[in-house]
MMTF fields as JSON, N, C-alpha, C and O atoms, coordinates in Angstrom:
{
  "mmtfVersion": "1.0.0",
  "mmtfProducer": "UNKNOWN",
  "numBonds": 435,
  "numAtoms": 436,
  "numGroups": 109,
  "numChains": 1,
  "numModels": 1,
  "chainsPerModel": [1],
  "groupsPerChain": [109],
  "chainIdList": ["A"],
  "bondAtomList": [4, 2, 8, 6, 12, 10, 16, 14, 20, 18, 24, 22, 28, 26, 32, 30, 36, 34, 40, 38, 44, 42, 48, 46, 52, 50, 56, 54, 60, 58, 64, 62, 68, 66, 72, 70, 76, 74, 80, 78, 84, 82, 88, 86, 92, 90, 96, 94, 100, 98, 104, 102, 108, 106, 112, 110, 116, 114, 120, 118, 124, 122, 128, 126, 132, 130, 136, 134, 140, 138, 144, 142, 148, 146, 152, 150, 156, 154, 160, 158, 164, 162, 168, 166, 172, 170, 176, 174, 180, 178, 184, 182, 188, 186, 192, 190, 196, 194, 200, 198, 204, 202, 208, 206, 212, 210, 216, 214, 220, 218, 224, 222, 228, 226, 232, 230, 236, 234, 240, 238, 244, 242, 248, 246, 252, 250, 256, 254, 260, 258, 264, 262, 268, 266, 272, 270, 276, 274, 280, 278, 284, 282, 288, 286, 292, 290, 296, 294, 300, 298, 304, 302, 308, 306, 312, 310, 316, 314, 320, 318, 324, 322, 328, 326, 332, 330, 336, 334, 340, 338, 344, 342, 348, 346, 352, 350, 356, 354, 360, 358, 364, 362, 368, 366, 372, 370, 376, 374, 380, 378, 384, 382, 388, 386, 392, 390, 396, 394, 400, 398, 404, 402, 408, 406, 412, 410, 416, 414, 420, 418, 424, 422, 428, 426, 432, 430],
  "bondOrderList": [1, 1, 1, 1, 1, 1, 1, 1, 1, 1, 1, 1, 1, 1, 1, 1, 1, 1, 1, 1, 1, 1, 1, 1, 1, 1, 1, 1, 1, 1, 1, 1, 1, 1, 1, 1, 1, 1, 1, 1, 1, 1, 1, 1, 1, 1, 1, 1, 1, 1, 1, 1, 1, 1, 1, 1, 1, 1, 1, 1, 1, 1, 1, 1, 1, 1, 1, 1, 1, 1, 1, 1, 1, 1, 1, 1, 1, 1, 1, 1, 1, 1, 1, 1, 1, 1, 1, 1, 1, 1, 1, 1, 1, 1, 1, 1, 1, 1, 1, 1, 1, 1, 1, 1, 1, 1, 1, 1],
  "groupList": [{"groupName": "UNK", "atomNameList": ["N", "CA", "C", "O"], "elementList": ["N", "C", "C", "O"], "formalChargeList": [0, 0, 0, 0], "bondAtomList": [1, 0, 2, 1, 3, 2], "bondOrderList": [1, 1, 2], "singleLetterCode": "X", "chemCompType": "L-PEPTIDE LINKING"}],
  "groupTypeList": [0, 0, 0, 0, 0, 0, 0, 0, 0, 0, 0, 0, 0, 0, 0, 0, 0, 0, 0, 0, 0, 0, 0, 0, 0, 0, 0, 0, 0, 0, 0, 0, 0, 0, 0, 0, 0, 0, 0, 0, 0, 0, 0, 0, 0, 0, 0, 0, 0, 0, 0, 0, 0, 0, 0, 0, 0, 0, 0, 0, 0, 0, 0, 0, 0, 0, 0, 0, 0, 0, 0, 0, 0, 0, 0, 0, 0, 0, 0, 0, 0, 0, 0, 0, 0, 0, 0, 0, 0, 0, 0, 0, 0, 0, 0, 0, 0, 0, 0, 0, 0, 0, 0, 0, 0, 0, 0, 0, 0],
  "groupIdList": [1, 2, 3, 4, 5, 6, 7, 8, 9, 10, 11, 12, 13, 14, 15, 16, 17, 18, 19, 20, 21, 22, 23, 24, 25, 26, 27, 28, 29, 30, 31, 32, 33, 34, 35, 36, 37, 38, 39, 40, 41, 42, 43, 44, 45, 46, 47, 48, 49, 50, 51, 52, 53, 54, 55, 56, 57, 58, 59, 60, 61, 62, 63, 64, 65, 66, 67, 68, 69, 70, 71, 72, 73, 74, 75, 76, 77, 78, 79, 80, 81, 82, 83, 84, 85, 86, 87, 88, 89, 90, 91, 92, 93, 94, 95, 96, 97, 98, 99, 100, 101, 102, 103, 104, 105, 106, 107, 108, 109],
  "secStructList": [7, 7, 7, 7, 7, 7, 1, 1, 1, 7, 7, 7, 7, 1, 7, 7, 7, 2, 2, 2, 2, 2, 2, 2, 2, 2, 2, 2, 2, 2, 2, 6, 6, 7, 7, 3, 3, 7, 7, 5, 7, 7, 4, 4, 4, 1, 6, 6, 6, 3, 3, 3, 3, 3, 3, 5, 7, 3, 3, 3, 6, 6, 3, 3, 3, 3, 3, 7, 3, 3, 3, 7, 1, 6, 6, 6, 6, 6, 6, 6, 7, 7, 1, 7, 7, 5, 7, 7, 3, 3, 7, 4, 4, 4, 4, 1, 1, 1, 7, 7, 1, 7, 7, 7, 7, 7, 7, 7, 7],
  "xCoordList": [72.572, 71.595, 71.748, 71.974, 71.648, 71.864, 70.851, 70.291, 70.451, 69.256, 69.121, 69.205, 68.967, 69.426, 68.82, 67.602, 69.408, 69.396, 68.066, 68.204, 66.584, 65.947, 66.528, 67.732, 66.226, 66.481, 66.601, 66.042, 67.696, 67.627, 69.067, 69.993, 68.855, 70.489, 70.239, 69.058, 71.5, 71.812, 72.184, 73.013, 70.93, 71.048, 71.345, 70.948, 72.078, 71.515, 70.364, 69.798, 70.041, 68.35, 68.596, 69.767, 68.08, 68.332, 67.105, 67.029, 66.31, 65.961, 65.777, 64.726, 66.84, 67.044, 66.285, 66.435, 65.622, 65.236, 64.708, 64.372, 64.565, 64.94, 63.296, 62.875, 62.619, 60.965, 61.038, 60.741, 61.669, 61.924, 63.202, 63.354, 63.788, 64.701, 63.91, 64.102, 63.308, 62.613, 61.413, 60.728, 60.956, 60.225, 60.887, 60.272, 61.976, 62.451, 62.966, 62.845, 63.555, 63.901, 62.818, 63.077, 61.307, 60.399, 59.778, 59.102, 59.849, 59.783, 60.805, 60.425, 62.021, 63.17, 62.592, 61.932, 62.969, 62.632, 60.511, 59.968, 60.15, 58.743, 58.759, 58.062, 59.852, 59.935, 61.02, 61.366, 61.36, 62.336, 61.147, 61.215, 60.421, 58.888, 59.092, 58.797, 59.669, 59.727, 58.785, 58.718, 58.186, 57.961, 58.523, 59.189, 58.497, 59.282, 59.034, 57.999, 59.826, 59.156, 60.706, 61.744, 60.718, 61.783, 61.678, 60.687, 62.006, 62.871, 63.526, 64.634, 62.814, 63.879, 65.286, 65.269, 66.172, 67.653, 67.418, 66.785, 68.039, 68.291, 69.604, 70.472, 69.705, 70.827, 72.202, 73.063, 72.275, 73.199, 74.14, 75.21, 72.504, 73.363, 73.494, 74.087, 73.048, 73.518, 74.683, 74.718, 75.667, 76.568, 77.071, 78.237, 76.243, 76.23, 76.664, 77.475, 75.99, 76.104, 74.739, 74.794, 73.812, 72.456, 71.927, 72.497, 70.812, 70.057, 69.117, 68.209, 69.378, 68.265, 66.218, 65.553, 66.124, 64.679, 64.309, 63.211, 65.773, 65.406, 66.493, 67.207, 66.345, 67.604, 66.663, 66.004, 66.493, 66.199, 66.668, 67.161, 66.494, 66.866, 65.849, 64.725, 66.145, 65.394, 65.279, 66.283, 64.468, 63.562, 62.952, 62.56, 62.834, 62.372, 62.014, 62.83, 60.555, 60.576, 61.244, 61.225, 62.003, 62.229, 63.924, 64.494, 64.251, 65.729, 66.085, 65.577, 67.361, 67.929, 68.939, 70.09, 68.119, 69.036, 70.0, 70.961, 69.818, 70.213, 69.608, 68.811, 70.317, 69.97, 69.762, 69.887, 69.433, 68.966, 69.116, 69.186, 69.175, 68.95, 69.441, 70.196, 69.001, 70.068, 71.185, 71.46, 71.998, 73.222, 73.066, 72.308, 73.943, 74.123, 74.545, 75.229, 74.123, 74.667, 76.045, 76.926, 76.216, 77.656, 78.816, 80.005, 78.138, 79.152, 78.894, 79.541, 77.637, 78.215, 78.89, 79.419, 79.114, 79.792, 81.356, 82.249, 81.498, 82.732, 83.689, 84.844, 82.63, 82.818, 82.805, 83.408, 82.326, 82.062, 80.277, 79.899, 79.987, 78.364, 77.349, 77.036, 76.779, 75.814, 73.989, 73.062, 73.896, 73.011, 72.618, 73.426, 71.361, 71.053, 71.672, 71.991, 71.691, 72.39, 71.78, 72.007, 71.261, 70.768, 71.582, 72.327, 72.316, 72.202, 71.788, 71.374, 71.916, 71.303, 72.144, 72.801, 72.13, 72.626, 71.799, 71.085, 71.848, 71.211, 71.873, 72.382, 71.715, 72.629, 71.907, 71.262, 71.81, 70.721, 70.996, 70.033, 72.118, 72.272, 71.325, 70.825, 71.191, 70.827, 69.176, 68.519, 68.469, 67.198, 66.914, 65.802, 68.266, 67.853, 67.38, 66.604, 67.938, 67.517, 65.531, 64.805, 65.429, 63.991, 63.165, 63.506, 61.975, 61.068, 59.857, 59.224, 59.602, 59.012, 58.148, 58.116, 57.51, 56.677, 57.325, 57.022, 58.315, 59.343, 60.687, 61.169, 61.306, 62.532, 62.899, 62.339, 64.238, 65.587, 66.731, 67.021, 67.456, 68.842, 69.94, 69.92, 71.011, 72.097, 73.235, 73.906, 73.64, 74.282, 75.777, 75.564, 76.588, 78.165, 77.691, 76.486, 78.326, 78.197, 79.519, 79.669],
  "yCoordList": [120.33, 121.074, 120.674, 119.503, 121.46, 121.592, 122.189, 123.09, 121.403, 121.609, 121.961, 121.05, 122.955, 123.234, 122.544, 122.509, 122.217, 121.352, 122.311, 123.525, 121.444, 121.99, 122.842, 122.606, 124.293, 124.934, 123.292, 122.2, 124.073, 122.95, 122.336, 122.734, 121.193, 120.272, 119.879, 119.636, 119.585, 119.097, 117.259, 116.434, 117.377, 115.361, 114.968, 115.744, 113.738, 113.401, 112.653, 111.825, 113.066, 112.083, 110.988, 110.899, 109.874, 108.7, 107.861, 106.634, 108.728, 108.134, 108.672, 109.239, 108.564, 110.128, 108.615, 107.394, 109.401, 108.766, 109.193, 110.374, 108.328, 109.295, 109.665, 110.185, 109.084, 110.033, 111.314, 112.164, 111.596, 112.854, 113.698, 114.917, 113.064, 113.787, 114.264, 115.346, 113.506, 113.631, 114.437, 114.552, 115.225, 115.907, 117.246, 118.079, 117.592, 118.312, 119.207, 120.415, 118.155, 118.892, 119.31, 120.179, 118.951, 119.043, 120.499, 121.188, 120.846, 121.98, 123.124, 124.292, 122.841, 123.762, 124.153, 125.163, 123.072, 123.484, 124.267, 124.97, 123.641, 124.686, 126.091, 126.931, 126.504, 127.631, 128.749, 129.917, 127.501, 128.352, 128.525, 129.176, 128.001, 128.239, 126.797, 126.654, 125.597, 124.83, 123.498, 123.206, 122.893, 121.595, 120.504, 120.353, 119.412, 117.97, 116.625, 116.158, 115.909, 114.735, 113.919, 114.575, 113.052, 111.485, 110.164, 110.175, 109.78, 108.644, 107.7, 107.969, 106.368, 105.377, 105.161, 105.208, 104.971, 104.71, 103.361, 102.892, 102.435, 101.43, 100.634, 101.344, 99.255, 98.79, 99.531, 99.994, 99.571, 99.637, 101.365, 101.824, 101.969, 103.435, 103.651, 104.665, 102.882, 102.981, 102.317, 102.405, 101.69, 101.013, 100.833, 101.193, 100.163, 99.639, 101.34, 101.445, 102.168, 103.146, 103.357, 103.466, 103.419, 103.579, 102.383, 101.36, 102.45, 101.233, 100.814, 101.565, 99.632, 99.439, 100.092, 100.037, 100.598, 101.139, 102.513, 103.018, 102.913, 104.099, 105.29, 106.153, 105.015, 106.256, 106.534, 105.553, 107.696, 108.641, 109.841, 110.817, 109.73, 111.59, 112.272, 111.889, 113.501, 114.847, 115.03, 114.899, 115.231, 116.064, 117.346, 117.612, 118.257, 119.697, 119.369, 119.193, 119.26, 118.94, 117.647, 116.678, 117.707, 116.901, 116.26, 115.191, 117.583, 117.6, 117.279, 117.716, 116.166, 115.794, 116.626, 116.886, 117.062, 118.49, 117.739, 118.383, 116.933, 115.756, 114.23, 113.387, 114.32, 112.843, 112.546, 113.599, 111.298, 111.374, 109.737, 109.05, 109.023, 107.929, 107.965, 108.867, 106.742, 106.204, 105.579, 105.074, 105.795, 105.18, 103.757, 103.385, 102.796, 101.12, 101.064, 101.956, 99.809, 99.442, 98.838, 99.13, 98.318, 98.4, 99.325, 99.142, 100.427, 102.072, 102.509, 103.512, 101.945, 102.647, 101.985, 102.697, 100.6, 100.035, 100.187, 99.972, 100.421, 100.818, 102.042, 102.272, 102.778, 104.416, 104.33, 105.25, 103.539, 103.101, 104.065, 104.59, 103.905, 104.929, 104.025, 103.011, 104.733, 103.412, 103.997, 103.214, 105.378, 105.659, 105.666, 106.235, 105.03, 105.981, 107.425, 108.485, 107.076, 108.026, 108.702, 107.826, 109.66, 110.463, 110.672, 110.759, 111.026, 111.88, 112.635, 112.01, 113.883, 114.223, 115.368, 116.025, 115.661, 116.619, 117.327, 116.53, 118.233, 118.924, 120.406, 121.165, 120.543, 121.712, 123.105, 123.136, 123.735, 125.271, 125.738, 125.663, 126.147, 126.529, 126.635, 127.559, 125.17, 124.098, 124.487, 123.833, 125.278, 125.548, 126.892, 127.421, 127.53, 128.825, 128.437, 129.127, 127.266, 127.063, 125.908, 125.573, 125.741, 125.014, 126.168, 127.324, 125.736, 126.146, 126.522, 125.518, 127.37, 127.665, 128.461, 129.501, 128.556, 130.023, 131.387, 132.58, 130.603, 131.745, 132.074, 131.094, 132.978, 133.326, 133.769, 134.247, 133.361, 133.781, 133.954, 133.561, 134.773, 135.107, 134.624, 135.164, 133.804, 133.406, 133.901, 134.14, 134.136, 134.872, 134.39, 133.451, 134.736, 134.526, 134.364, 134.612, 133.868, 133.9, 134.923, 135.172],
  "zCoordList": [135.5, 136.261, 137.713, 138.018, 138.445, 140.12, 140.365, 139.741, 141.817, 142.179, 143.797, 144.621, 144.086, 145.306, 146.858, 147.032, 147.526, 148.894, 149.707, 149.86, 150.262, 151.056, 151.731, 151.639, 152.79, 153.806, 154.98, 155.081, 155.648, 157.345, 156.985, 156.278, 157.779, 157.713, 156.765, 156.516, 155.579, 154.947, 154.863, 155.249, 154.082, 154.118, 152.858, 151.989, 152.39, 151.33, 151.017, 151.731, 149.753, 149.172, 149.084, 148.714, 149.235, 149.262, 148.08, 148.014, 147.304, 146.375, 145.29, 144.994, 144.492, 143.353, 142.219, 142.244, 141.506, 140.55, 139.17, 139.084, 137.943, 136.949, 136.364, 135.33, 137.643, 137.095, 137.263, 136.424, 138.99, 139.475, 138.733, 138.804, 138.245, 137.445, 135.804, 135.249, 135.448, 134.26, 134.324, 133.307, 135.807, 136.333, 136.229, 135.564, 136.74, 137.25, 135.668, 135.468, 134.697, 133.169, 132.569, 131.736, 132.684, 132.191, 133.032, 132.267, 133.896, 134.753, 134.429, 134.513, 134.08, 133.447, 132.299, 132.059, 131.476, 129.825, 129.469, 128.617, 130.56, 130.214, 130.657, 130.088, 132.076, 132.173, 131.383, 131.558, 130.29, 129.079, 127.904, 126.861, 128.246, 126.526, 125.83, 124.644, 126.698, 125.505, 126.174, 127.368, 125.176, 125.327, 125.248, 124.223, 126.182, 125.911, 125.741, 126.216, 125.132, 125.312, 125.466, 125.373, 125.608, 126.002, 124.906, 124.175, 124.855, 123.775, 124.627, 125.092, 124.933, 126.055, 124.868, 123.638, 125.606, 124.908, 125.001, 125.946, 123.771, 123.482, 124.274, 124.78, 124.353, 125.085, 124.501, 125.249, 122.991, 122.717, 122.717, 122.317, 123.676, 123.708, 125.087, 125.455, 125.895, 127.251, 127.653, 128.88, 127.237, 127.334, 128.537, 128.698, 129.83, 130.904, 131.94, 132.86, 131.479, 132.047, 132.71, 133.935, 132.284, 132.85, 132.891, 132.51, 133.354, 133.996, 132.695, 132.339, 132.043, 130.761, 131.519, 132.553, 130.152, 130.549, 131.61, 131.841, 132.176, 133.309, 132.348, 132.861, 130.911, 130.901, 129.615, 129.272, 128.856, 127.868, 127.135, 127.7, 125.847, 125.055, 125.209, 124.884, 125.785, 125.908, 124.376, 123.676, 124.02, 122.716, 122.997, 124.133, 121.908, 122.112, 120.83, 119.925, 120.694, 118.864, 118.564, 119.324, 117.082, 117.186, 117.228, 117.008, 117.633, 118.127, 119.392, 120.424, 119.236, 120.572, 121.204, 120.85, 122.424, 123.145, 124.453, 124.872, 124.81, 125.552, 126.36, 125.949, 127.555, 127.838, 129.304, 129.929, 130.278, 131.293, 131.533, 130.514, 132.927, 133.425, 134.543, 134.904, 135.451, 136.384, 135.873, 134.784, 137.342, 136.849, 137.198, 138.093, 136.333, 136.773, 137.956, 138.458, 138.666, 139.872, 139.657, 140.465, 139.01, 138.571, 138.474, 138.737, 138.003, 138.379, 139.312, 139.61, 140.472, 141.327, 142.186, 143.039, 142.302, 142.961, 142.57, 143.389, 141.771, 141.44, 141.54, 141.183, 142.232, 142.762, 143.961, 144.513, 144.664, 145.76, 146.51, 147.557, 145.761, 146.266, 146.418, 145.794, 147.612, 148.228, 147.783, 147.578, 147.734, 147.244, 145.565, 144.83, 144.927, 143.808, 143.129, 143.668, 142.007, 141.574, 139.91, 139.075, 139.392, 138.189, 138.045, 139.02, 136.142, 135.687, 134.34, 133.363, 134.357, 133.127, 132.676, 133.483, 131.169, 130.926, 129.468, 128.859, 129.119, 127.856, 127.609, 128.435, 126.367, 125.866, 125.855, 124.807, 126.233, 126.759, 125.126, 124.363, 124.677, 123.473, 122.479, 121.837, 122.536, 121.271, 121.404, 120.594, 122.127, 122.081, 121.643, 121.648, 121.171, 120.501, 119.027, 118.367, 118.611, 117.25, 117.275, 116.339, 118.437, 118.772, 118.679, 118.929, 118.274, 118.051, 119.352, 119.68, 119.853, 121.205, 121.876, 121.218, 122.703, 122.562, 123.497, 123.518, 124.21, 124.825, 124.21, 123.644, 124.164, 123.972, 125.326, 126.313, 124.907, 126.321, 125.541, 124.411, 126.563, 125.922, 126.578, 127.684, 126.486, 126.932, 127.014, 126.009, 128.221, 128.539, 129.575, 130.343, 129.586, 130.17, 131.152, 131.163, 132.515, 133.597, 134.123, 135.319]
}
């Protein structure tokens, strides 16, 4: 999910974080008809990729449609990135079979 840059000069955000990211899926998926909830990931599924305690599975019910955290400071030092960094991903698909009070249709780009 991409989220488009205020009108004006183009800055980067300098405090991406995974409340506001966990804001922002929760604002998507309600304007698809669905409800959500999160699941913190355990050490052993973040595998020094996210930050213990800042990363989660998206739920729709009680299916896992995807996932969400910061990234470790460790990856990003290794990318060389000085800012914070989200990410998230979830499968649009996978909510035709969820249960919801909207329908949508998916379509090619």
């Amino acid at each position: 999910v991409v989220f488009p840059a205020p009108l004006g000069p183009s800055r980067p955000k300098t405090e991406a974080s995974f409340t506001e990211m966990r804001q922002h899926i929760e604002g998507v998926l309600r304007g698809l008809g669905h409800e959500c909830s999160f699941v913190e990931m355990d050490d052993g599924c973040t595998k020094d990729t996210f930050i213990t305690g800042r990363s989660a599975f998206i739920l729709v019910g009680k299916e896992a449609i995807g996932f969400l955290g910061e990234i470790h400071p460790a990856v990003l030092e290794k990318f060389g990135l000085l800012i914070p960094v989200v990410a998230a991903e979830f499968n649009i698909e996978s909510l035709k079979n969820c249960e919801g009070i909207g329908k949508f249709k998916v379509t090619s780009l």
